[in-house]
C-alpha positions as CSV (number, residue, x, y, z in Angstrom):
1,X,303.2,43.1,-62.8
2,X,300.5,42.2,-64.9
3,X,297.8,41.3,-61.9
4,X,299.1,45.0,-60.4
5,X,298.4,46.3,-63.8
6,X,294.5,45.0,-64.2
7,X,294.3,46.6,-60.6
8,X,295.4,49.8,-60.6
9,X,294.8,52.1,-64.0
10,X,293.0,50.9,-66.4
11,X,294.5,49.8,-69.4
12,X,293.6,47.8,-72.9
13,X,294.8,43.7,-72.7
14,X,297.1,44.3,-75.7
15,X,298.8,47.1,-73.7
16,X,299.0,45.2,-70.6
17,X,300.5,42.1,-72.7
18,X,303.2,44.6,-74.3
19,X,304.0,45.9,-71.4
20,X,305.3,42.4,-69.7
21,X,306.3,41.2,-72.5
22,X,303.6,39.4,-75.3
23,X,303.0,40.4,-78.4
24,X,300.0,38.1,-78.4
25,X,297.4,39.0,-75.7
26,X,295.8,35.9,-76.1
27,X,298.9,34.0,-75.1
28,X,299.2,36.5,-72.1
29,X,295.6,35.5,-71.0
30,X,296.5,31.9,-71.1
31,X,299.4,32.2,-68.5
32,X,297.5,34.4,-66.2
33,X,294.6,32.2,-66.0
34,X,297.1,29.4,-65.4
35,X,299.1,31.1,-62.5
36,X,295.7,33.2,-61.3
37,X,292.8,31.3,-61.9
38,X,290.8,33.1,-63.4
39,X,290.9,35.4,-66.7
40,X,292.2,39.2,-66.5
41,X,288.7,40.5,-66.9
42,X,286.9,38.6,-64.3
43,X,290.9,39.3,-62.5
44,X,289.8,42.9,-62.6
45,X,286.4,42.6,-61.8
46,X,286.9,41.3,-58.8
47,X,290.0,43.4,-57.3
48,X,290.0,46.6,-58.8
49,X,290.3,49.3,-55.8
């Protein structure tokens, strides 16, 4: 959810962490960069449509 998030509209990082579950964003940018590889921004950069 959260990768389809950064892609489609565009939303703020604590929104996005709310939204799947984190009440931290920074602890939600630590587990996507884990399971992505990269952080959200660069995440959104990249594969925005």
């Amino acid at each position: 959810m959260t990768a389809g998030t950064l892609r489609g509209r565009r939303f703020g990082k604590f929104s996005i962490a709310r939204q799947v579950g984190y009440s931290d964003p920074g602890a939600c940018r630590k587990v996507f960069l884990r399971i992505a590889g990269l952080p959200p921004g660069e995440y959104r950069q990249r594969f925005r449509g």
